[in-house]
Biopython code that builds the backbone (N, CA, C, O; Angstrom):
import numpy as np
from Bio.PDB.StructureBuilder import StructureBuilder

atoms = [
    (1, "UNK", "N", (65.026, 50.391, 31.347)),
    (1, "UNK", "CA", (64.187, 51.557, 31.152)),
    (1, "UNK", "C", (63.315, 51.716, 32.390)),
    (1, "UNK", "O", (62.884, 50.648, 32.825)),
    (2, "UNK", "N", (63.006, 52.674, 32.968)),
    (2, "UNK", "CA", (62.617, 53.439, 34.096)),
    (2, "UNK", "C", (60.974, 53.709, 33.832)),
    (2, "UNK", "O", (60.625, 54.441, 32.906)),
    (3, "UNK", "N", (60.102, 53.131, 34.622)),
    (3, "UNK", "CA", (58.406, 53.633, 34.021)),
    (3, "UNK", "C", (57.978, 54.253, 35.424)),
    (3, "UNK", "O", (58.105, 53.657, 36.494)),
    (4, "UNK", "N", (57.392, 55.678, 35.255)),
    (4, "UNK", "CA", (57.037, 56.347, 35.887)),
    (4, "UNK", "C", (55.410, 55.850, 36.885)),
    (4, "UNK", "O", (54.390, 55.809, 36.198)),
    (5, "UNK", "N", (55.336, 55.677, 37.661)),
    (5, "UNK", "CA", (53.730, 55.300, 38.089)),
    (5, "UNK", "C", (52.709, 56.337, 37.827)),
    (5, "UNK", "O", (52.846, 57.497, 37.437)),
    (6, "UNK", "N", (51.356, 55.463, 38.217)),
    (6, "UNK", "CA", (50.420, 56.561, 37.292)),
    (6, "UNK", "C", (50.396, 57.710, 37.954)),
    (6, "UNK", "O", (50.178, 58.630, 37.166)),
    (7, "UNK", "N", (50.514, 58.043, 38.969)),
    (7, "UNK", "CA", (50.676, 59.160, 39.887)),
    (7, "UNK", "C", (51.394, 60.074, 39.235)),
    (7, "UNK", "O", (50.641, 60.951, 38.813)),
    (8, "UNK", "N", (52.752, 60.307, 38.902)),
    (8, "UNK", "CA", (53.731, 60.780, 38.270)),
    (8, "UNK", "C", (53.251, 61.228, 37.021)),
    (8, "UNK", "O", (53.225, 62.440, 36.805)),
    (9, "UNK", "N", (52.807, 60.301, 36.035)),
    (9, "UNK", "CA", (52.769, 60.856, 34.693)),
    (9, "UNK", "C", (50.995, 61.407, 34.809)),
    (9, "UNK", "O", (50.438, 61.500, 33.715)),
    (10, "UNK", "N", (50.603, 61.567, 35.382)),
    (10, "UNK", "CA", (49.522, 62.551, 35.512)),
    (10, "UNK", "C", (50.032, 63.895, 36.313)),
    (10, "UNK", "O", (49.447, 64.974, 36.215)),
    (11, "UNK", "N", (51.010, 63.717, 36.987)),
    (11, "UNK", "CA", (51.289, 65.335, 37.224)),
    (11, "UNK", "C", (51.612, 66.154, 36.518)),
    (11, "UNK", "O", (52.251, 65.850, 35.510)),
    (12, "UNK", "N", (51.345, 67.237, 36.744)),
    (12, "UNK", "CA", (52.051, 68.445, 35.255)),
    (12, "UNK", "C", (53.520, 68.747, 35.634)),
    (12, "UNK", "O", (53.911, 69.011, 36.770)),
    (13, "UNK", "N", (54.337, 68.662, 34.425)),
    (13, "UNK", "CA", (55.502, 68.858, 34.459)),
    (13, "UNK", "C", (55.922, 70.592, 35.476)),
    (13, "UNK", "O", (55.120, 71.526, 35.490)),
    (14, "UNK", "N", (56.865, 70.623, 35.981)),
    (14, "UNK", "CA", (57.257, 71.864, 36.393)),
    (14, "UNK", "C", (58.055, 72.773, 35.570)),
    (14, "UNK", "O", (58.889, 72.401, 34.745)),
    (15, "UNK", "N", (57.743, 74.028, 35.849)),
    (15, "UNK", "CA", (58.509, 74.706, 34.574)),
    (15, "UNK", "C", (59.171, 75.589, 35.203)),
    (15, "UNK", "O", (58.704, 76.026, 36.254)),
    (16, "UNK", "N", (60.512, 76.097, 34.671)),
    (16, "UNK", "CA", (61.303, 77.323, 35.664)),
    (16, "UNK", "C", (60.774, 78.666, 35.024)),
    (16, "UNK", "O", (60.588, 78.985, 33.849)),
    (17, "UNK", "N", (60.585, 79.386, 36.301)),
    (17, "UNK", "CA", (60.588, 81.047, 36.566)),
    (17, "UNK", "C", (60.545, 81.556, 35.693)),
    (17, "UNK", "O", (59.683, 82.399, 35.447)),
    (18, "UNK", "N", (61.997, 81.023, 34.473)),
    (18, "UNK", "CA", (62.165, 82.021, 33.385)),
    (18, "UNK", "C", (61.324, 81.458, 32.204)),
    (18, "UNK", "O", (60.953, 82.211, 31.304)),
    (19, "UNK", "N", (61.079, 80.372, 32.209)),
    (19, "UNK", "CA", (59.978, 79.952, 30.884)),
    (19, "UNK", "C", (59.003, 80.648, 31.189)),
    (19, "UNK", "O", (58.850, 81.648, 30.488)),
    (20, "UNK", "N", (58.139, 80.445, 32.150)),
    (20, "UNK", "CA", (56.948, 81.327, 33.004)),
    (20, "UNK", "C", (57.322, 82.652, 32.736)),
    (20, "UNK", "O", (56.471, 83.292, 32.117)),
    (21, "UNK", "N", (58.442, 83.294, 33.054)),
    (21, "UNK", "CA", (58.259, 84.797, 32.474)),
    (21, "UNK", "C", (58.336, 85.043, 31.195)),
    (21, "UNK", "O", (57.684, 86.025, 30.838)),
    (22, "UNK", "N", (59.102, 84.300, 30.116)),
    (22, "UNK", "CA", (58.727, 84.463, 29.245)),
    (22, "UNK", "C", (57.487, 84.206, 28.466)),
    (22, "UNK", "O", (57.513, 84.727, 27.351)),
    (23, "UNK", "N", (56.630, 83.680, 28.695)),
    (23, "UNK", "CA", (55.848, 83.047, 28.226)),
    (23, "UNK", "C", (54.936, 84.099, 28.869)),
    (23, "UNK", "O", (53.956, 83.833, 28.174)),
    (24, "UNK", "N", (54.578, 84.923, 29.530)),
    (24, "UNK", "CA", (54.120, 86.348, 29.997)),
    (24, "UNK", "C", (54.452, 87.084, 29.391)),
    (24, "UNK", "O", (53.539, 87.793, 28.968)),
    (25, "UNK", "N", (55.653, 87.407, 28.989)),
    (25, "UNK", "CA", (56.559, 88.402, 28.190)),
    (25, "UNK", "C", (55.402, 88.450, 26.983)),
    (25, "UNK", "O", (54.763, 89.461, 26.693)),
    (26, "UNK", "N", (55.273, 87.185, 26.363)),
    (26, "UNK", "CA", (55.316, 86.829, 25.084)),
    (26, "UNK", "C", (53.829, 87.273, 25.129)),
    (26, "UNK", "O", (53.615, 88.366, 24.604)),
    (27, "UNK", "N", (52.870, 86.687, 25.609)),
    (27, "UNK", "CA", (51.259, 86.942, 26.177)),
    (27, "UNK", "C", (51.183, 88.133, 25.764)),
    (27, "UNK", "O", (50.760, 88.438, 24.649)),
    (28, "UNK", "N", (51.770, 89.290, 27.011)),
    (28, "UNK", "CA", (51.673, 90.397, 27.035)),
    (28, "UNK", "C", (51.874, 91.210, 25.637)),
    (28, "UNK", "O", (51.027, 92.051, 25.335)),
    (29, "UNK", "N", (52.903, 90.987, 24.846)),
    (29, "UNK", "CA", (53.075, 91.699, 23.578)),
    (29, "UNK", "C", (52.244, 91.189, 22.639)),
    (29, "UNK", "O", (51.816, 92.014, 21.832)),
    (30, "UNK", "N", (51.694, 89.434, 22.438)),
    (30, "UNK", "CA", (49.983, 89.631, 21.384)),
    (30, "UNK", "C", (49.155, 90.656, 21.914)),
    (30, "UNK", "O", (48.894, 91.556, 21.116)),
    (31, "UNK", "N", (48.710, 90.746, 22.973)),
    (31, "UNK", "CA", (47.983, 91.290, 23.319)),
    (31, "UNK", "C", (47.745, 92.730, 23.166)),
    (31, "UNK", "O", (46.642, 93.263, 23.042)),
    (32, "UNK", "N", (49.183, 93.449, 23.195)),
    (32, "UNK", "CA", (49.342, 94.594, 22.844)),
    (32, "UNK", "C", (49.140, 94.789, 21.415)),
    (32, "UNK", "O", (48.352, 95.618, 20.960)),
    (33, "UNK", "N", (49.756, 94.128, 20.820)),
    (33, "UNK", "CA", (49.569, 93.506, 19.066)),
    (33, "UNK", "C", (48.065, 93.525, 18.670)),
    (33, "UNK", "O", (47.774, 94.480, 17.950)),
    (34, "UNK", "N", (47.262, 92.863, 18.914)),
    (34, "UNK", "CA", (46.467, 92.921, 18.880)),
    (34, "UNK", "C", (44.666, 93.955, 19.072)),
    (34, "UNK", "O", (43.527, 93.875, 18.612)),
    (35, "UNK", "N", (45.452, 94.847, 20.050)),
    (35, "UNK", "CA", (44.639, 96.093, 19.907)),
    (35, "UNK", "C", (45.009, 97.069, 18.981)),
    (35, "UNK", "O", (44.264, 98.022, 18.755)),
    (36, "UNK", "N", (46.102, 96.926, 18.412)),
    (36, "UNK", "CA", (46.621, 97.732, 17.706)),
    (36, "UNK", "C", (46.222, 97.440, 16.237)),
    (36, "UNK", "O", (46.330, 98.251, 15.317)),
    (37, "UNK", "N", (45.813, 96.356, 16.151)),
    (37, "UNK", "CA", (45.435, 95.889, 14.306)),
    (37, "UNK", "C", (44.245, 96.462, 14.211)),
    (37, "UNK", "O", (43.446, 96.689, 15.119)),
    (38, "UNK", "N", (44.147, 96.711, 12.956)),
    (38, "UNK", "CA", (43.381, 97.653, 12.038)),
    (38, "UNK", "C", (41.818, 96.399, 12.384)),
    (38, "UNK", "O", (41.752, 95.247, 12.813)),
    (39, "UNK", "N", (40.504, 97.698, 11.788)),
    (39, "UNK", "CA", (39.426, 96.394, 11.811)),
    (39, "UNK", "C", (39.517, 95.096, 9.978)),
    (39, "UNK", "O", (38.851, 94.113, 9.655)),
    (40, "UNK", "N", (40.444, 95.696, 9.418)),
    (40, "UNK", "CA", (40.699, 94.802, 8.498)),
    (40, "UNK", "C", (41.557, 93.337, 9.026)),
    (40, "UNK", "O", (41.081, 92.234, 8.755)),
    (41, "UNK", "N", (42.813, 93.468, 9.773)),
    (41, "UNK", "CA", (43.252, 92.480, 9.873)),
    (41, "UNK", "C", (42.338, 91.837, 10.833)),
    (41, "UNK", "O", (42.155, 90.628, 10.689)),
    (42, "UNK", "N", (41.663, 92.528, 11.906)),
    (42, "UNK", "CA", (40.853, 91.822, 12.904)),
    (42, "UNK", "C", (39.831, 90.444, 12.150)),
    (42, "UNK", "O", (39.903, 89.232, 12.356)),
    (43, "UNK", "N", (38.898, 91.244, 11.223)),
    (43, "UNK", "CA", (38.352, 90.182, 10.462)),
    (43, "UNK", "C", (38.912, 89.645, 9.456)),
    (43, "UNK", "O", (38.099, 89.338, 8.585)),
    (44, "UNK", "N", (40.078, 89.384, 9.199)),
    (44, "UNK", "CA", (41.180, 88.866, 8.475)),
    (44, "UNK", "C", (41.318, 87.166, 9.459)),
    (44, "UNK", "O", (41.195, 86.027, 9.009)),
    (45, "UNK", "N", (41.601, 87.603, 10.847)),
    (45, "UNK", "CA", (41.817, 86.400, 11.600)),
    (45, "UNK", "C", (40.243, 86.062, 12.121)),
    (45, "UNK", "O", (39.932, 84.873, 12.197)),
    (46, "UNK", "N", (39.343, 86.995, 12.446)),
    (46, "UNK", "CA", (37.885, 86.351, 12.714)),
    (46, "UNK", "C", (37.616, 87.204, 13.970)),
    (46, "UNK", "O", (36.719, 87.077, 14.803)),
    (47, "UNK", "N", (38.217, 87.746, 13.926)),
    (47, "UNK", "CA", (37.815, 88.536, 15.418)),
    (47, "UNK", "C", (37.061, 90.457, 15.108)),
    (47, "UNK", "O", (37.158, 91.258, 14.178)),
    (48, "UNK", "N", (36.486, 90.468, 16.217)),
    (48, "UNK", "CA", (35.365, 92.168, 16.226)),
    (48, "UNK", "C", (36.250, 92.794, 16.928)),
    (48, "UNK", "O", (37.285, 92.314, 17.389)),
    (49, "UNK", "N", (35.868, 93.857, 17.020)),
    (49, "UNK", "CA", (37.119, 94.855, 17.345)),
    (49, "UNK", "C", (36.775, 94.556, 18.700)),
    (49, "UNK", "O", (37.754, 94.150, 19.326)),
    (50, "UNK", "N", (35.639, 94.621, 19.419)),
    (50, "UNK", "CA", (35.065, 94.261, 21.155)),
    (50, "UNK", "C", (36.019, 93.447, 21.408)),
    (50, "UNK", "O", (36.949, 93.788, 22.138)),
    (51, "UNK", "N", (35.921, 91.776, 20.634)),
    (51, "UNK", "CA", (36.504, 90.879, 20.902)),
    (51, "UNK", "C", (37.734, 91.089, 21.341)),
    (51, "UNK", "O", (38.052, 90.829, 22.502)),
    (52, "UNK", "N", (38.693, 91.663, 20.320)),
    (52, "UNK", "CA", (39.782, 92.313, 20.335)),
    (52, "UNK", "C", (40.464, 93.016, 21.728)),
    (52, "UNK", "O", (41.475, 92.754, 22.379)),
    (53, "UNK", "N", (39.589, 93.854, 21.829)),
    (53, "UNK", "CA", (39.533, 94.587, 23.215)),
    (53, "UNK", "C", (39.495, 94.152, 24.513)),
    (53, "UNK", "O", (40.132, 94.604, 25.465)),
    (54, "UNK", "N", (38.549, 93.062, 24.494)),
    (54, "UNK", "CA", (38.837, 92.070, 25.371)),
    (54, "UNK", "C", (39.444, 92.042, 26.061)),
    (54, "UNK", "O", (39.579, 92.598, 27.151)),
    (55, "UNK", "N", (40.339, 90.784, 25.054)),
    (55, "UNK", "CA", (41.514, 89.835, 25.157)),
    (55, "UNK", "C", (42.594, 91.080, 25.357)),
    (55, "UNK", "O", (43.483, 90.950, 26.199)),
    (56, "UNK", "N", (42.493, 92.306, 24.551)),
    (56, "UNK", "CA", (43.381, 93.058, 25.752)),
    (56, "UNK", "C", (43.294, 93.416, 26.734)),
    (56, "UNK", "O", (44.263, 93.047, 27.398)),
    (57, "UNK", "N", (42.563, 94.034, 27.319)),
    (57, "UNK", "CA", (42.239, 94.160, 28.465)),
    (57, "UNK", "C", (42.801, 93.061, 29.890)),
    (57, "UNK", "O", (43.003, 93.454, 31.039)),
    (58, "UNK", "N", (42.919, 91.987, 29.504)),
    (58, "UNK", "CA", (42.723, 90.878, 30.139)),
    (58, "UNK", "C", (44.216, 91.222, 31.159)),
    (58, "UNK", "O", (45.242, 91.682, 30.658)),
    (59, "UNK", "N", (44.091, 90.937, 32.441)),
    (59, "UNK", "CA", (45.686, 91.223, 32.841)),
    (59, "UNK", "C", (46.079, 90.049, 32.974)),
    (59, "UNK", "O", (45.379, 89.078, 33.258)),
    (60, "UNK", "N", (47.351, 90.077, 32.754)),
    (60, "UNK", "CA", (48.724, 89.282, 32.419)),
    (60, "UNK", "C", (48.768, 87.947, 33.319)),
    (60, "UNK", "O", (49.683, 87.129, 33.220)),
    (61, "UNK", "N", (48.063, 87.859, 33.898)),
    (61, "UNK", "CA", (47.623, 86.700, 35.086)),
    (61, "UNK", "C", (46.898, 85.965, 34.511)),
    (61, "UNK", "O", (47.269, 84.792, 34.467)),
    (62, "UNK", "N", (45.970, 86.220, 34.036)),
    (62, "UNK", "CA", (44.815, 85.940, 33.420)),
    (62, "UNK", "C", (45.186, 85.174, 31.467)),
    (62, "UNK", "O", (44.784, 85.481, 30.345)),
    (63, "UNK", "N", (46.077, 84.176, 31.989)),
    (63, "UNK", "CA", (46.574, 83.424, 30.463)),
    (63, "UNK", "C", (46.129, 81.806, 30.782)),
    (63, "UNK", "O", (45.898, 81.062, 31.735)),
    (64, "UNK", "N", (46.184, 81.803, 29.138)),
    (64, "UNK", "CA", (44.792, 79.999, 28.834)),
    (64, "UNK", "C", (46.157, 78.672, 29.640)),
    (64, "UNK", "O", (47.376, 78.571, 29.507)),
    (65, "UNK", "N", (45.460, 78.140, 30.180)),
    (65, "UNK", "CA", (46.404, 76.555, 30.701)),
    (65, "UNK", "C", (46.440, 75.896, 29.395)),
    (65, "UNK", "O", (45.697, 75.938, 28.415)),
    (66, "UNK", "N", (47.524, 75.276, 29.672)),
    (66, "UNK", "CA", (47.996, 74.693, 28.136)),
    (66, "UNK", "C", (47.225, 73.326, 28.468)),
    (66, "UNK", "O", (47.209, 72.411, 27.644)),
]
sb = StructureBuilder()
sb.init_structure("model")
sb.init_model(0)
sb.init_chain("A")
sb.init_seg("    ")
for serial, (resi, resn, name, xyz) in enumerate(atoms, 1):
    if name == "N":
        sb.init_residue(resn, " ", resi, " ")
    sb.init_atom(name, np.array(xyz, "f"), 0.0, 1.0, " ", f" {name:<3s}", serial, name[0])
structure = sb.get_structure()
């Protein structure tokens, strides 16, 4: 069995192009989703309609590090 040094397993894994675009893809359509819900479902999940607005607003660059 093969053990990585500490160097290694503290780096962040690399991810291809297309996970990364999807994972934008995916961003992008909550987001759209999300301005679109009524102020019932908003405070259904806990969120103000501002809040809401936000997080849309936000451009597509602008997504949480895992």
């Amino acid at each position: 069995m093969a053990y990585l040094s500490t160097a290694q397993s503290l780096r962040p894994a690399r991810r291809s192009i297309f996970a990364l675009i999807g994972d934008l893809t995916a961003l992008y359509r909550q987001r759209r989703e999300l301005a679109q819900m009524s102020d019932v479902e908003l405070s259904d999940i806990g969120l103000t309609r501002a809040q809401a607005e936000a997080e849309a607003a936000r451009p597509i660059w602008d997504f949480p590090r895992r």
